[in-house]
Z-matrix of the N, CA and C atoms (Angstrom, degrees):
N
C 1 1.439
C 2 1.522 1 107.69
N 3 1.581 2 106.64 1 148.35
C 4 1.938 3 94.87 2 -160.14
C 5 1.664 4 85.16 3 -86.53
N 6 1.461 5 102.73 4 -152.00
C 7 1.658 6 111.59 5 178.35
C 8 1.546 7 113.38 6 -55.42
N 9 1.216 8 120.49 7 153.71
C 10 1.604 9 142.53 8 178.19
C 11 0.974 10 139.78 9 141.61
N 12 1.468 11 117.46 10 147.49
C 13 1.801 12 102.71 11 -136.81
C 14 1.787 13 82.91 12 -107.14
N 15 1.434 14 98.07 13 174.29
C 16 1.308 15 113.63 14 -150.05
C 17 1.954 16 101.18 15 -61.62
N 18 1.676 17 97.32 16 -38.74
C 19 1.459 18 116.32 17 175.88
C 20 1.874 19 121.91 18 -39.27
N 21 1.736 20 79.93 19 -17.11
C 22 1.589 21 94.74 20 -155.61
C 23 1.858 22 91.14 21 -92.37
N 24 1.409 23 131.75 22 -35.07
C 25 1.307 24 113.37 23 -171.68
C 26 1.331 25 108.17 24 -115.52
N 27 1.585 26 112.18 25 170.23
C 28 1.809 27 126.27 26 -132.36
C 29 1.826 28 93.52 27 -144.25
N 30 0.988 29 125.17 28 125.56
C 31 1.161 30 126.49 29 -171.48
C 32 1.813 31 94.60 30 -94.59
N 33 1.817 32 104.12 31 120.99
C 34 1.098 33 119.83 32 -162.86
C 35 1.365 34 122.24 33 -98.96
N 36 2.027 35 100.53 34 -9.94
C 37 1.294 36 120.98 35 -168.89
C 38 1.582 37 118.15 36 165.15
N 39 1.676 38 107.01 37 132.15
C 40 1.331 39 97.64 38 -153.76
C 41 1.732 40 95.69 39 -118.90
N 42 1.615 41 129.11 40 133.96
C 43 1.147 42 127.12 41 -170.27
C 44 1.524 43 119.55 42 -119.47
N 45 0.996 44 140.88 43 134.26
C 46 1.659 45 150.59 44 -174.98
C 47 1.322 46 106.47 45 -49.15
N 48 1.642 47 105.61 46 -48.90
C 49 1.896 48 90.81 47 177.60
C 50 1.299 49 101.86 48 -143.44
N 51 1.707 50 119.84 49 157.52
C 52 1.321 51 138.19 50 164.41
C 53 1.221 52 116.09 51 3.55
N 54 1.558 53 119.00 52 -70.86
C 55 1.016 54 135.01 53 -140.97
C 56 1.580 55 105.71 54 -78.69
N 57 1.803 56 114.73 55 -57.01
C 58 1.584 57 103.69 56 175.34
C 59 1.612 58 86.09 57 -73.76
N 60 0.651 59 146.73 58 90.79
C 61 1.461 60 139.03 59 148.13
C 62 1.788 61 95.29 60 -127.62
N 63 1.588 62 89.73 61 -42.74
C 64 1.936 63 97.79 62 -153.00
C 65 1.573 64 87.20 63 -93.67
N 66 1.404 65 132.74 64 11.84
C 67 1.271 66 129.37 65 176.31
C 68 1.219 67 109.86 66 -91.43
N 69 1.422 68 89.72 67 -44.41
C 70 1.958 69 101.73 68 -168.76
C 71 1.801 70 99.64 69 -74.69
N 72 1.427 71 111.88 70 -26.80
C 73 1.414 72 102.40 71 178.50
C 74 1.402 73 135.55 72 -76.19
N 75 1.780 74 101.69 73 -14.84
C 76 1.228 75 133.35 74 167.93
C 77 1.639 76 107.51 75 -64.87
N 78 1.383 77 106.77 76 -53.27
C 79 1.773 78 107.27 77 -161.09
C 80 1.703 79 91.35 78 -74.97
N 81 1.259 80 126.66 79 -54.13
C 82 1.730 81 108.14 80 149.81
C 83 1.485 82 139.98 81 -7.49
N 84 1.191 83 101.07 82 -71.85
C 85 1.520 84 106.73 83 175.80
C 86 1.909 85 106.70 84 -67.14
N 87 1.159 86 121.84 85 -28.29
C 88 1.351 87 129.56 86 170.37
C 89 1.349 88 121.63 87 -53.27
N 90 1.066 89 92.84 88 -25.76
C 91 1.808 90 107.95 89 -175.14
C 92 1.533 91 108.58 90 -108.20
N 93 1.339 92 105.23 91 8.40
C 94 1.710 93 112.70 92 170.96
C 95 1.885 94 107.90 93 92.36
N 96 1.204 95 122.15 94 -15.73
C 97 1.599 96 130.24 95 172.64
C 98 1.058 97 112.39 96 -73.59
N 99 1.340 98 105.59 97 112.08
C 100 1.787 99 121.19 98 160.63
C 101 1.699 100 118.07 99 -43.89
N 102 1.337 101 117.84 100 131.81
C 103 1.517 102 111.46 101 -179.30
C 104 1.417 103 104.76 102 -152.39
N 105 1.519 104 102.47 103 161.09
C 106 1.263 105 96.24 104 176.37
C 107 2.267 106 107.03 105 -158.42
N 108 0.657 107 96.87 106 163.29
C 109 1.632 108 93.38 107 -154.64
C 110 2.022 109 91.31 108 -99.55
N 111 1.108 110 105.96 109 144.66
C 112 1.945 111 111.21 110 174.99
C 113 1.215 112 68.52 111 -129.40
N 114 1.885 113 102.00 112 140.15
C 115 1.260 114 139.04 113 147.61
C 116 1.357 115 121.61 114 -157.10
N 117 1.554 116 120.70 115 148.30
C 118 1.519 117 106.43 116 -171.91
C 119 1.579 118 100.30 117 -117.84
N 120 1.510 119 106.69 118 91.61
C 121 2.284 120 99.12 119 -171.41
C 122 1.540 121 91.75 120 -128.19
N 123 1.612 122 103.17 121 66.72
C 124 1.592 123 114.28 122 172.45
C 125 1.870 124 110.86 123 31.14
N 126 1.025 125 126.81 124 62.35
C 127 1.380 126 135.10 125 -162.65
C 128 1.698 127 117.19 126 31.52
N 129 1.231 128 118.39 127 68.88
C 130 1.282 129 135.39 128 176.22
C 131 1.897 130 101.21 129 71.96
N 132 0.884 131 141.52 130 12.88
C 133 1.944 132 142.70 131 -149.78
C 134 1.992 133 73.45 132 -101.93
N 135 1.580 134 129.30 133 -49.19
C 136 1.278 135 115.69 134 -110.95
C 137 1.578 136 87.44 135 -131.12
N 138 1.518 137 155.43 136 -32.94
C 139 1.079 138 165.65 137 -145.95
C 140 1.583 139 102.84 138 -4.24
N 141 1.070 140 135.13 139 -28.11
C 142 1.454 141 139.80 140 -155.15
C 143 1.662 142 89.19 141 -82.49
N 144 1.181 143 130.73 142 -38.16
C 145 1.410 144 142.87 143 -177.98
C 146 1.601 145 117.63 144 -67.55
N 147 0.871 146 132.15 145 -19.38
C 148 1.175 147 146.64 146 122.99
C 149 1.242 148 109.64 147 7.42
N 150 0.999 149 128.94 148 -76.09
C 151 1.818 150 134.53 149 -159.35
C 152 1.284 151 92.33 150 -83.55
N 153 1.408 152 143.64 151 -42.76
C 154 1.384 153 122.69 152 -174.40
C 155 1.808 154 112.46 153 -66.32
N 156 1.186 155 104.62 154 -1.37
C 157 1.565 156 101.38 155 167.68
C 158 2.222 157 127.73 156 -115.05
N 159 1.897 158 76.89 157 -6.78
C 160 1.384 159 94.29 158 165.19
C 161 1.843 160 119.62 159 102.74
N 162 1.744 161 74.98 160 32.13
C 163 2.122 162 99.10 161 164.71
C 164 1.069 163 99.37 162 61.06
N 165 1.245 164 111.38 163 168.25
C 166 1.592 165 127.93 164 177.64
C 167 1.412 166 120.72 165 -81.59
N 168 2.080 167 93.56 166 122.18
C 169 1.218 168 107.19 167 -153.25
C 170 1.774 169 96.83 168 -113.21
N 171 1.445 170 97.91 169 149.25
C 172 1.825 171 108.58 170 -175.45
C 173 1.377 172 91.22 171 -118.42
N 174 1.450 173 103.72 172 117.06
C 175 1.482 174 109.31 173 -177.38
C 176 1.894 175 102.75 174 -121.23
N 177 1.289 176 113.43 175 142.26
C 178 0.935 177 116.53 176 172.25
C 179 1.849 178 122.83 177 -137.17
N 180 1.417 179 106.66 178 159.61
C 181 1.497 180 101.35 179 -179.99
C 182 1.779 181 120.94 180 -36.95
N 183 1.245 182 125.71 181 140.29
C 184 1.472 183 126.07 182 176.15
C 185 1.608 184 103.38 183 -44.45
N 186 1.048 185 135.49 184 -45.97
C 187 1.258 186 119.78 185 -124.55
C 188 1.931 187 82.70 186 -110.45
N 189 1.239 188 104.42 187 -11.69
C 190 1.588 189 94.71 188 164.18
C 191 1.414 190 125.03 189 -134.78
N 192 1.411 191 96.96 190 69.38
C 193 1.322 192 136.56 191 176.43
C 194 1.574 193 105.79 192 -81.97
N 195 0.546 194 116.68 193 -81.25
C 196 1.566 195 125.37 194 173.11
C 197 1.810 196 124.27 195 -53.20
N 198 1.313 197 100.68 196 -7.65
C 199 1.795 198 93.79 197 178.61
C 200 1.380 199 77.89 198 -98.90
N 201 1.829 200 135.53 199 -42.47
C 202 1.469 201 134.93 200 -145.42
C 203 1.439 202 90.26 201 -67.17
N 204 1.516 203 122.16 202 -51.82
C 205 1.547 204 109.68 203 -173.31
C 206 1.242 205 130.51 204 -64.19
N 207 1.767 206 118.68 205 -12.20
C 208 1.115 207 108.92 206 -177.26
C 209 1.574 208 110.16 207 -89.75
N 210 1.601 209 123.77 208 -11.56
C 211 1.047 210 150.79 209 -146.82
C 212 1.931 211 83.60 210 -98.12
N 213 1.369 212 115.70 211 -52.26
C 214 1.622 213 115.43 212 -156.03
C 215 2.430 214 85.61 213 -81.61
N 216 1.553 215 98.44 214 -30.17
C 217 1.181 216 86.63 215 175.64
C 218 1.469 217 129.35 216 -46.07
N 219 1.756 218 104.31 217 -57.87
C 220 1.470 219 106.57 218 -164.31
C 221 1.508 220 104.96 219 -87.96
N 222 2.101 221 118.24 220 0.87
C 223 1.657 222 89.84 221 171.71
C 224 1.694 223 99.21 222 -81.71
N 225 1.438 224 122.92 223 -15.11
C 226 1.425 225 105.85 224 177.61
C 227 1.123 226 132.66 225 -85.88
N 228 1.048 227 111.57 226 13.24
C 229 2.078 228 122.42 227 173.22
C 230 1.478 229 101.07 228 -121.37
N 231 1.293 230 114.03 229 6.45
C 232 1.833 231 121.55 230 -177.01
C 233 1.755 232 86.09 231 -95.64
């Protein structure tokens, strides 16, 4: 993700594990949206830890909030 301060991105969708996390962040970037995943799993050692900070989160710039959701919409009914 290029420069932007933390103020600047919006958590668009929050996932149980890694993996749809880094899927949904993939079909994002596919569609031209910068993304980037918050998770806290003690630097990869711990993944289960995760939820005590509120699971793996796909956060993206404010201002494309609204193309990202329609984008996370149709890969989840795809």
């Amino acid at each position: 993700m290029e420069s932007s301060s933390a103020s600047d991105l919006i958590v668009v969708h929050t996932f149980a594990s890694q993996p749809e996390a880094e899927i949904a962040k993939s079909a994002l970037q596919s569609a031209g949206i910068d993304a980037m995943i918050k998770a806290d799993t003690a630097g990869g050692m711990r993944p289960h830890l995760a939820w005590s900070g509120g699971g793996f989160q796909v956060l993206v710039r404010e201002e494309d909030v609204g193309e990202a959701k329609e984008v996370l919409e149709g890969w989840a009914s795809a």
